[in-house]
Backbone as CSV, one residue per row, in Angstrom:
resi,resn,N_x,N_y,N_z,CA_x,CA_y,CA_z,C_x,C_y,C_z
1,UNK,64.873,37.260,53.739,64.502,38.026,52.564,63.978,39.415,52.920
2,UNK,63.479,39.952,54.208,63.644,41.033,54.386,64.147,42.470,54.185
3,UNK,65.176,41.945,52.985,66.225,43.087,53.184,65.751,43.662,51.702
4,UNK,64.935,42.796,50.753,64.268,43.355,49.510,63.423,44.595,49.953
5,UNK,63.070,44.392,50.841,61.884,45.617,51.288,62.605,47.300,50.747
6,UNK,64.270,46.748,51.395,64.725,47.890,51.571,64.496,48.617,49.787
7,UNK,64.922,48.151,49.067,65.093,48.058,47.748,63.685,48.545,47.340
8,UNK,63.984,50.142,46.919,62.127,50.492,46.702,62.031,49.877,45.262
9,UNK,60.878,49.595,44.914,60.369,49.098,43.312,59.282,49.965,42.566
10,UNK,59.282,50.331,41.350,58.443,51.226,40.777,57.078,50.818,40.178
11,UNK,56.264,50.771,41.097,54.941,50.206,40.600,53.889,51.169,39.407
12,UNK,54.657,52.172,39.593,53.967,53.441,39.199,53.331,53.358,37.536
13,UNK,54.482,52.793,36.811,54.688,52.637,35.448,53.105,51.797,34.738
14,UNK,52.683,50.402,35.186,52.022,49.893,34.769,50.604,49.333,35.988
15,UNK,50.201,50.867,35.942,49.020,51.049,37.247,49.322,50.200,37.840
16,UNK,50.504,50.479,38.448,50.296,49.949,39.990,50.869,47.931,40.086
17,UNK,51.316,47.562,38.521,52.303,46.402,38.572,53.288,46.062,38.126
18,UNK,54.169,45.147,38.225,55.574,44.975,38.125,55.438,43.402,37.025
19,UNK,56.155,43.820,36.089,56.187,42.469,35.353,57.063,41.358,36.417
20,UNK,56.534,39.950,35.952,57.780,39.097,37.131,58.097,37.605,36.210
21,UNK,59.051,38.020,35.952,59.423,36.330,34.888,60.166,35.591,35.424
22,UNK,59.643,34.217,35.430,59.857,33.137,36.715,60.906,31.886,36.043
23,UNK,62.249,32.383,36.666,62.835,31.110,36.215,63.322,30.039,37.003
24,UNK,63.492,28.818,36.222,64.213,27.755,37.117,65.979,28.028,37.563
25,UNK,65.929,27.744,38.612,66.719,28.092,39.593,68.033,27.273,39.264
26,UNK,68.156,25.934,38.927,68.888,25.034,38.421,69.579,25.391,36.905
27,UNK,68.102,25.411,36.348,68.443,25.204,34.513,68.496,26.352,33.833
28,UNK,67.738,27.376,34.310,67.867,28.888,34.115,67.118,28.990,32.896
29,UNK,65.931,27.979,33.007,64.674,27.844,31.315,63.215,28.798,32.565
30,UNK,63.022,29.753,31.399,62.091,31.158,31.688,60.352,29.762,31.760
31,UNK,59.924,29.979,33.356,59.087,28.815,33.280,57.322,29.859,33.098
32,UNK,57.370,30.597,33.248,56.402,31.691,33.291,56.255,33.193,33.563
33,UNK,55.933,34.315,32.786,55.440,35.688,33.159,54.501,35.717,34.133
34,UNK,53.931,36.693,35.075,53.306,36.736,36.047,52.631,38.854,36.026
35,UNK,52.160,38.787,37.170,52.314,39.989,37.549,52.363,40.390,38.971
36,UNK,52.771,40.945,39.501,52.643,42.052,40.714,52.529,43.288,41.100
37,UNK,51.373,43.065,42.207,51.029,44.425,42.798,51.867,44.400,43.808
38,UNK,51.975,45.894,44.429,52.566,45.509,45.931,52.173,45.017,47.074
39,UNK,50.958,43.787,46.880,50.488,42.972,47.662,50.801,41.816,47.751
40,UNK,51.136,41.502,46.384,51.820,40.389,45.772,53.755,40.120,45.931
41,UNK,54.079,41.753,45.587,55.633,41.342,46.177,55.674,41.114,47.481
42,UNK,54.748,41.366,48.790,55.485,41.568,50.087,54.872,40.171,50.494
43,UNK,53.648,39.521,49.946,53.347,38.173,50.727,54.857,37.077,49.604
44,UNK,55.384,37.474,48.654,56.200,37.085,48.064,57.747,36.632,49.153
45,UNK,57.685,38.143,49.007,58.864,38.201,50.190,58.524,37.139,51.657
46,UNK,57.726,37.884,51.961,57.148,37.376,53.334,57.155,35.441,53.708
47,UNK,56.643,35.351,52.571,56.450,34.049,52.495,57.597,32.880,51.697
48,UNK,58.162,33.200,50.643,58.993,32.656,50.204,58.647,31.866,49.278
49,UNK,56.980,32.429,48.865,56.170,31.568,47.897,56.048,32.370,46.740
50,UNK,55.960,32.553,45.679,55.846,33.451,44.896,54.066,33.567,44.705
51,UNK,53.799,34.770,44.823,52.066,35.158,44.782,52.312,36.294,43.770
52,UNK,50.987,36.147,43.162,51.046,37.202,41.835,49.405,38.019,41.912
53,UNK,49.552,38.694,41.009,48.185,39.996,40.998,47.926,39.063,39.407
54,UNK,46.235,38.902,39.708,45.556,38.856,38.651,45.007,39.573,38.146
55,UNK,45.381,40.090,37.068,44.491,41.281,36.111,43.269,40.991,35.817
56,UNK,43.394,39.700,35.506,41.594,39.594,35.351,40.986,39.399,36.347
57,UNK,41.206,38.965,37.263,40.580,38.596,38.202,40.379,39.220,39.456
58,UNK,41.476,40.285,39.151,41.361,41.744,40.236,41.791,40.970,41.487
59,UNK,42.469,39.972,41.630,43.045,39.761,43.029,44.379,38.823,42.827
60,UNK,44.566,38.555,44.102,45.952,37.993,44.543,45.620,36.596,44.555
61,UNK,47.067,35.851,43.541,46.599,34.266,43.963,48.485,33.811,43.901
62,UNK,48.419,32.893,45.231,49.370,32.015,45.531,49.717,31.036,44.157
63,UNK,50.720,30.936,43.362,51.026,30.132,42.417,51.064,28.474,43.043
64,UNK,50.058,27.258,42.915,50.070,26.512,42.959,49.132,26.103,44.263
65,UNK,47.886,27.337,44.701,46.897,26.998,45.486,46.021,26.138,45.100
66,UNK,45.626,26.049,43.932,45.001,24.888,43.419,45.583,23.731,43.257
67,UNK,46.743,23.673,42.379,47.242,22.364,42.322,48.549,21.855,42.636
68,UNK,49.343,22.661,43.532,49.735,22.223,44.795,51.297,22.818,44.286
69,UNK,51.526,22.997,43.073,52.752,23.117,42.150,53.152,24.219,42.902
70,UNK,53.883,24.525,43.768,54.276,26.220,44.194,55.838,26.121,43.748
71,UNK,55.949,27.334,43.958,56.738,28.396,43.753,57.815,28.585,44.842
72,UNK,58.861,28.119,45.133,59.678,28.588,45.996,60.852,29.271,45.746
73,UNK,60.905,30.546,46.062,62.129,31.637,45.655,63.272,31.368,46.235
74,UNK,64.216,31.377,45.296,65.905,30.569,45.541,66.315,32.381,45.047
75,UNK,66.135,33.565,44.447,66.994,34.654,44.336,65.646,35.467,43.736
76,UNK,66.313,36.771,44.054,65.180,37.542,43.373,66.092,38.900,43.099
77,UNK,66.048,39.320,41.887,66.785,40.525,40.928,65.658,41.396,40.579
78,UNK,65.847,42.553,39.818,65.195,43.399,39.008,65.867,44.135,38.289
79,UNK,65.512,45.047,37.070,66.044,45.364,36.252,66.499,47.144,36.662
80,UNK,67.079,47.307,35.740,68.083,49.062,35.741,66.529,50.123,36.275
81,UNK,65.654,49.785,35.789,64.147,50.650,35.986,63.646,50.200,36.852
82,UNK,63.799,49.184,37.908,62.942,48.761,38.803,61.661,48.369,38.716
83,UNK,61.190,48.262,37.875,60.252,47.776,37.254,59.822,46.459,36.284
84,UNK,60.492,45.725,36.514,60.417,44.449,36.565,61.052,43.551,37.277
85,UNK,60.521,42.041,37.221,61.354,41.002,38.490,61.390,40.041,37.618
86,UNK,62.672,39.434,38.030,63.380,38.033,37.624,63.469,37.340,39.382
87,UNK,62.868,36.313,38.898,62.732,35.626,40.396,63.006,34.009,39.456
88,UNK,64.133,33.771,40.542,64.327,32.122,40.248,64.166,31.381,41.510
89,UNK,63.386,30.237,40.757,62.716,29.889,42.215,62.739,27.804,41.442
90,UNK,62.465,27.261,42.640,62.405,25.596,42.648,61.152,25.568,42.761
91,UNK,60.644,25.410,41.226,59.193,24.290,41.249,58.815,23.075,41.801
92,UNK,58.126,23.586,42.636,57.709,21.719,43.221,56.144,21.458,42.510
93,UNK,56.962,19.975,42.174,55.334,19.846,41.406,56.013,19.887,39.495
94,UNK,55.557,18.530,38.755,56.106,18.131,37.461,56.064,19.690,36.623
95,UNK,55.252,20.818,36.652,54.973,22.369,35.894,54.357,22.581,36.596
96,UNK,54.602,23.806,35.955,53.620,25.202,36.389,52.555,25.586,35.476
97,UNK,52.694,25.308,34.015,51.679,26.009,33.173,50.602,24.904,33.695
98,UNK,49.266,25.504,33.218,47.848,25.351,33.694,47.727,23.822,32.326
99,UNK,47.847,23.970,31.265,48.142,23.229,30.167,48.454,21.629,30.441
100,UNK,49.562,22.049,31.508,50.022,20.197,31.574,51.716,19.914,31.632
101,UNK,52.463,21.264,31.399,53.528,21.784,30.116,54.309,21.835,31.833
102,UNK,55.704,21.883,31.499,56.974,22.221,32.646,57.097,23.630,32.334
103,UNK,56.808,24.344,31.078,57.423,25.883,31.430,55.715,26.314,30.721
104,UNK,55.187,27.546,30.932,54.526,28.428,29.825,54.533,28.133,28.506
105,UNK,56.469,28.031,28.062,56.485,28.361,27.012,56.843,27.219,26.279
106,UNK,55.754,26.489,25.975,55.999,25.104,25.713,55.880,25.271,23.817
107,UNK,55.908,26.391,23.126,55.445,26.472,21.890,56.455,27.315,21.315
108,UNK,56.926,26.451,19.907,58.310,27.238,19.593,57.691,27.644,18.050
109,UNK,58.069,28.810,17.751,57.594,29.403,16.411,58.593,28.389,14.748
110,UNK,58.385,27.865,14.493,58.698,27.308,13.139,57.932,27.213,11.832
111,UNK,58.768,28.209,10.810,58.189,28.023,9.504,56.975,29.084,9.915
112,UNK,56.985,29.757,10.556,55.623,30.633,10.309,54.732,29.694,11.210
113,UNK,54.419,28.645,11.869,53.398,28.182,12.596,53.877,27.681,14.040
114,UNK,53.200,27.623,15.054,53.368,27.650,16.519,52.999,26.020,16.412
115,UNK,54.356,25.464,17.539,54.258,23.948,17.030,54.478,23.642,18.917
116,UNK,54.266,22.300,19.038,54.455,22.373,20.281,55.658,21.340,20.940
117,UNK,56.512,22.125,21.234,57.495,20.926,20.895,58.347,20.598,22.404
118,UNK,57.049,20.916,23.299,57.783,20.293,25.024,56.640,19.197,24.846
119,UNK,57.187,17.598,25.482,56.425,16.874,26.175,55.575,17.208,27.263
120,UNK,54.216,16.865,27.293,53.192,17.192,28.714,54.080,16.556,29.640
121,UNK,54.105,17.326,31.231,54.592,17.101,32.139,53.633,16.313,33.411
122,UNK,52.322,16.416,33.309,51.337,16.371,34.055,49.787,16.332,33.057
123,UNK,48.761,15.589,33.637,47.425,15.608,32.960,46.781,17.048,33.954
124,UNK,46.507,18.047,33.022,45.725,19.139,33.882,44.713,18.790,34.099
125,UNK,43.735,17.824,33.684,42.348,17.130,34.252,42.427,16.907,35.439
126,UNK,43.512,16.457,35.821,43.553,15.285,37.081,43.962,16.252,38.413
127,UNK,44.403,17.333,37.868,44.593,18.348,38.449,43.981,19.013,38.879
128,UNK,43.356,20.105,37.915,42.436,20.941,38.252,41.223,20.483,37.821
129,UNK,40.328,19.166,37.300,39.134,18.570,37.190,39.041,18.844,35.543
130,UNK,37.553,18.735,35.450,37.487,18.769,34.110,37.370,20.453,33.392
């Protein structure tokens, strides 16, 4: 994966991060948004794990350091502006959302109200505690 390096990316746009929307590699269902700094794309690269920049939290965290669910990158694209990433990658581990859920986007808009219409994949208690 080295050869992304070559490929400059425009961090410039959104102080300094890159949107990164994470899909499954198989099924091609959008499993989570993220963000990156350029600390976050190169241990990305580097590693083959996907790591993201926390805005709130003002630092870098490995997707699935807590509960073991990582991130492994199978392709990685970006868009006409360079400024965003599509990374499809093999979840290990039943999801990724914090919730319990196989994608983020476990909530589909109907009739005007947000309904939830993925089965839990995992108990997040048992996971990340209470």
């Amino acid at each position: 994966m080295a050869g992304f390096f070559a490929m400059e990316l425009d961090f410039s746009k959104l102080d300094g991060i890159l949107t990164a929307v994470i899909q499954d590699h198989a099924t091609d269902r959008v499993l989570m948004v993220g963000f990156m700094n350029a600390d976050a794309w190169r241990l990305t690269v580097e590693t083959g794990f996907v790591t993201f920049y926390s805005r709130s939290r003002n630092k870098l965290w490995l997707k699935g350091e807590s509960s073991g669910h990582k991130l492994v990158v199978k392709q990685i694209a970006t868009d006409c502006d360079r400024d965003a990433l599509l990374i499809k990658v093999e979840a290990l581990g039943p999801g990724v959302c914090h919730e319990g859920y196989q994608s983020c986007f476990f909530r589909t808009l109907d009739a005007g109200e947000w309904r939830v219409t993925d089965a839990p994949a995992y108990d997040p208690k048992q996971v990340y505690g209470a």
